[in-house]
N, C-alpha and C positions, 0 to 999 in steps of 0.2 A: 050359157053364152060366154065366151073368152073375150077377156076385156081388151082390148085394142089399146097399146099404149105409144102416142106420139113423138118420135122423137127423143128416147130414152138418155140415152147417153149424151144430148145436148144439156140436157140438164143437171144430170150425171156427175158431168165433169166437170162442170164448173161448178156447182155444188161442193165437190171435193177439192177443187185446187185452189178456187179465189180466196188471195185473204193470204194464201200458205208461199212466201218469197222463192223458196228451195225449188216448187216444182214450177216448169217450162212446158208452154205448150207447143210444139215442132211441128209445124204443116210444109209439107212438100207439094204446094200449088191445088191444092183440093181441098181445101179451107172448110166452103159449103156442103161438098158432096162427105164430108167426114164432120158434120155437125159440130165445127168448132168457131162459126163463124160470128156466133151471139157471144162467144166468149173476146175471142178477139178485137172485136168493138169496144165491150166494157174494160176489159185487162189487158191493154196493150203492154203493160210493162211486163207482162208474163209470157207474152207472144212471141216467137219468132218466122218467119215467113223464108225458108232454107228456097223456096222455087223447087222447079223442076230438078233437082239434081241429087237423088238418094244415096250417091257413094258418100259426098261431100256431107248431107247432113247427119250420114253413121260416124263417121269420123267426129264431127262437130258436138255429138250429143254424146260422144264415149268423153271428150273434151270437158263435155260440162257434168259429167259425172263424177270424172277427176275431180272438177273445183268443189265437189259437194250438193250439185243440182240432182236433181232428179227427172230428168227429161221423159216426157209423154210425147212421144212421133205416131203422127198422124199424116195416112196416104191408105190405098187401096193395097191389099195382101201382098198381091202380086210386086208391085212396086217395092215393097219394103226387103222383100227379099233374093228376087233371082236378079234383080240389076245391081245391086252391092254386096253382096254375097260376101267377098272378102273383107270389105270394109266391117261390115256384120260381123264375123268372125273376128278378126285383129283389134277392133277398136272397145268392140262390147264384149262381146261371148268369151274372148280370152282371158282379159283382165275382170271379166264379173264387174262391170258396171251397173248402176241402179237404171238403167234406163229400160222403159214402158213402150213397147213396140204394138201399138194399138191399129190392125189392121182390119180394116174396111173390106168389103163384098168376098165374105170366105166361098169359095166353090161354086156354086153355080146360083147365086144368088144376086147374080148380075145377068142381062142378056147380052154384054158384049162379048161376047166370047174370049177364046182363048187367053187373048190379051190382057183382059182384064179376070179371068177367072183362079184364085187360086185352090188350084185342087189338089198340090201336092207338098203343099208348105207345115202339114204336119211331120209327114215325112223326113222332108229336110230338116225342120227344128228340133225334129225328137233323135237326133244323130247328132246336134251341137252339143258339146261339155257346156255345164252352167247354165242352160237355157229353160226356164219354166215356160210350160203351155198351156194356156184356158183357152175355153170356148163357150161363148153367149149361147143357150139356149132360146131364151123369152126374155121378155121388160125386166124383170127383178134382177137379174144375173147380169143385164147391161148396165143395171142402177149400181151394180155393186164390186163390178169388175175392177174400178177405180182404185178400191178400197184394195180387195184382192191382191192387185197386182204390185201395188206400191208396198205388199206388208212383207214383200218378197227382198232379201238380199242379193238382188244381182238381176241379170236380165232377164224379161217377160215377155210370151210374145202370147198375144192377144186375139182370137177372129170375135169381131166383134159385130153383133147388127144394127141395123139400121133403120131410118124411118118410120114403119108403122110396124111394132112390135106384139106378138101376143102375151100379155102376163099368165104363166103356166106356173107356175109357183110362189111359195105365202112367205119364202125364207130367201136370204140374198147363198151368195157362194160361199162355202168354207173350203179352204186352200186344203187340196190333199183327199179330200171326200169323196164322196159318189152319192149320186141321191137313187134312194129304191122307191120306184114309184109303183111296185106289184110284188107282192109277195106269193107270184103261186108257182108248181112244181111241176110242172112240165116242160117247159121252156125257157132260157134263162135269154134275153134281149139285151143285146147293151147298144145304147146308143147315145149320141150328142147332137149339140149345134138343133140346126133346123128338122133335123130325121128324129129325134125325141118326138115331135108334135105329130108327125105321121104315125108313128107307133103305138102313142095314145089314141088317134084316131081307131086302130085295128082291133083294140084290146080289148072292146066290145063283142065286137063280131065275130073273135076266134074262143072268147069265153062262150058264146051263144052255141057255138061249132063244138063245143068239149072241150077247148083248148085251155090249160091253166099257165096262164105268163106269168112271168119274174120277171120285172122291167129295172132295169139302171142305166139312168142318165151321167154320161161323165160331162162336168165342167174343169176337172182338172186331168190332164192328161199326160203331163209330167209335171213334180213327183206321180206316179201309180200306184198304190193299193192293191199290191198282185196278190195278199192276202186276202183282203177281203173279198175280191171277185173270186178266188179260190173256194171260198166257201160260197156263194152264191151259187157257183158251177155242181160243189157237191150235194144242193140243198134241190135242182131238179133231175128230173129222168132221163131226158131227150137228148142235149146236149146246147148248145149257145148260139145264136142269128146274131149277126153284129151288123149295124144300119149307120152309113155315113155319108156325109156331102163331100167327099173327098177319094182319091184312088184308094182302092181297097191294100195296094203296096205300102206298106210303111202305116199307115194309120188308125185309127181304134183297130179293125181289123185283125192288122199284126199286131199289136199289141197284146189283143185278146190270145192269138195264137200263141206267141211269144211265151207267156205268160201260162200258158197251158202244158207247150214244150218242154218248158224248165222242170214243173215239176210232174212230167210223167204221166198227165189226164190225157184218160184215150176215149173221151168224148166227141161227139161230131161238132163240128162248128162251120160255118155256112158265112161267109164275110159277105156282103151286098152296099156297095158304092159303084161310083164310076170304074172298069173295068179294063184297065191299061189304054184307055180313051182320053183327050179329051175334049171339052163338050162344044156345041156350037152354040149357037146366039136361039135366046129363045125365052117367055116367059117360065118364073120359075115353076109352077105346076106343069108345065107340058115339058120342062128337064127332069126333073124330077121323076115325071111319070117316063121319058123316052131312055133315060139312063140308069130307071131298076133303082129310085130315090127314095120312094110311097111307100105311101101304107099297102098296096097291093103288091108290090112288090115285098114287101117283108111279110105276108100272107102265103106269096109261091115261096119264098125260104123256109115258115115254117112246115108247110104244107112237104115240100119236101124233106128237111129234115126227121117229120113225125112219120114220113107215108101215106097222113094222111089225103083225102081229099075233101077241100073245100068247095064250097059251092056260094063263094062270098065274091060279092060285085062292090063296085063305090059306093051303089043305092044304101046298101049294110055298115057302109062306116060312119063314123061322125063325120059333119062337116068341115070341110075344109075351110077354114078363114080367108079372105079376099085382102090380096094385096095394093096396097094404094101405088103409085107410080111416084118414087122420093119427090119429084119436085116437078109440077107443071109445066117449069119453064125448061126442066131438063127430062124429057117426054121418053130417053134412052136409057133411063136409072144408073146414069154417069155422074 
């Protein structure tokens, strides 16, 4: 049974900042829905409250960079970066400020749709000079993403989860890594973020089928280890399925391809995310399953990439975990 953990990164963070003068905590009007709200009660002195206005507080946080702060900006993905965009650029990403770009509801882990869904902000961020990327898998990786992202010199930018979290791992992030969660030789999986837990779910039921996976989960997504997924690639037979909460352009995806390109592997590879779409409003299990997200979905990629044919339904996978809705009083998980 997967332990369900509450609220990770509320505790998370302030865990890590209180007590420490240098780091700032930056809310752009969403305080509650980005679990900084228990902090900002006890440590007001560390608190700022920028409102609604993300150009002014990229500007404001590359400012406190300068003085030697270390600023944690807190808001929804989307927010953080296609409405400041330049400010992003000019004020952080150019000068390599220390500032912690900690974004809330990655991809389709929100039902408001487009608005609030960021699906292509890996994309974008792995095209900025100076910019490190992670991505929260499960509870441990949101406990430690803090840690992570502050051991960095210069800017970090963050998807981070929320709410009710599954603890899938016994060790926090190492900056630069990849975790292999399968060592077999037929198929090489990489994935991140939310699509990891699906993957696990399938790893069962295509072992049952004949199938032997090699699973890696990235948390770190720039810097890359195009080494080491180099040697993964040559360690199976078939070729690579890459599973992500985000457009298949620009992210793990490319990367993987990318990566392959350079140095001259003429393996198959199979990318499966959102599909120059993006998504509409809806619970996350029925996006996930209507935009090719699941475990079933990375089932028809292997299935295709091997030739083979499965005969695997949802009844043959693990269970899916049960999402709690972040806040009663906010019934639209805004």
């Amino acid at each position: 049974m997967v332990e369900m953990v509450s609220r990770p990164y509320a505790r998370a963070f302030e865990a890590f900042a209180a007590g420490n003068p240098d780091i700032l905590c930056l809310s752009a009007d969403l305080t509650s829905s980005c679990e900084i709200d228990g902090f900002r009660d006890r440590h007001p002195d560390q608190f700022v409250s920028l409102g609604m206005a993300e150009q002014n507080m990229m500007s404001f946080a590359g400012g406190l960079g300068l003085a030697g702060f270390r600023p944690f900006l807190h808001t929804f993905g989307v927010f953080m970066y296609r409405r400041p965009y330049d400010q992003l650029i000019a004020s952080i990403a150019y000068p390599r400020r220390k500032v912690r770009l900690m974004g809330f509801l990655p991809g389709v882990t929100t039902p408001g749709g487009m608005t609030h869904q960021a699906i292509e902000d890996i994309a974008v961020m792995r095209s900025i000079p100076n910019m490190t990327i992670l991505e929260t898998g499960d509870a441990t990786e949101v406990e430690s993403i803090c840690a992570a992202a502050d051991s960095v010199d210069g800017p970090v930018w963050c998807r981070v989860l929320r709410g009710s979290v599954p603890r899938l791992f016994d060790t926090p992030i190492r900056l630069g890594e990849m975790r292999v969660l399968a060592a077999g030789t037929d198929v090489l999986v990489v994935t991140s973020g939310i699509c990891t837990e699906e993957a696990m779910r399938a790893r069962a039921a295509l072992a049952k089928a004949g199938v032997s996976i090699r699973h890696l989960h990235l948390h770190t997504i720039k810097p890359f280890d195009a080494a080491a997924l180099l040697d993964h690639i040559g360690s199976v037979k078939h070729g690579v399925v890459t599973l992500e909460n985000h457009v298949t352009e620009g992210g793990v995806g490319s990367l993987v391809a990318e990566t392959m390109a350079d140095a001259g592997i003429g393996k198959r590879l199979i990318r499966l995310g959102l599909k120059d779409s993006f998504a509409h409003g809806g619970s996350r299990p029925y996006l996930m399953r209507y935009y090719g997200l699941d475990a079933l979905a990375l089932v028809r990629g292997i299935a295709d990439l091997t030739g083979a044919a499965f005969d695997i339904t949802e009844e043959d996978l693990a269970a899916a975990r049960v999402d709690e809705v972040h806040s009663l009083v906010k019934a639209e998980a805004l």
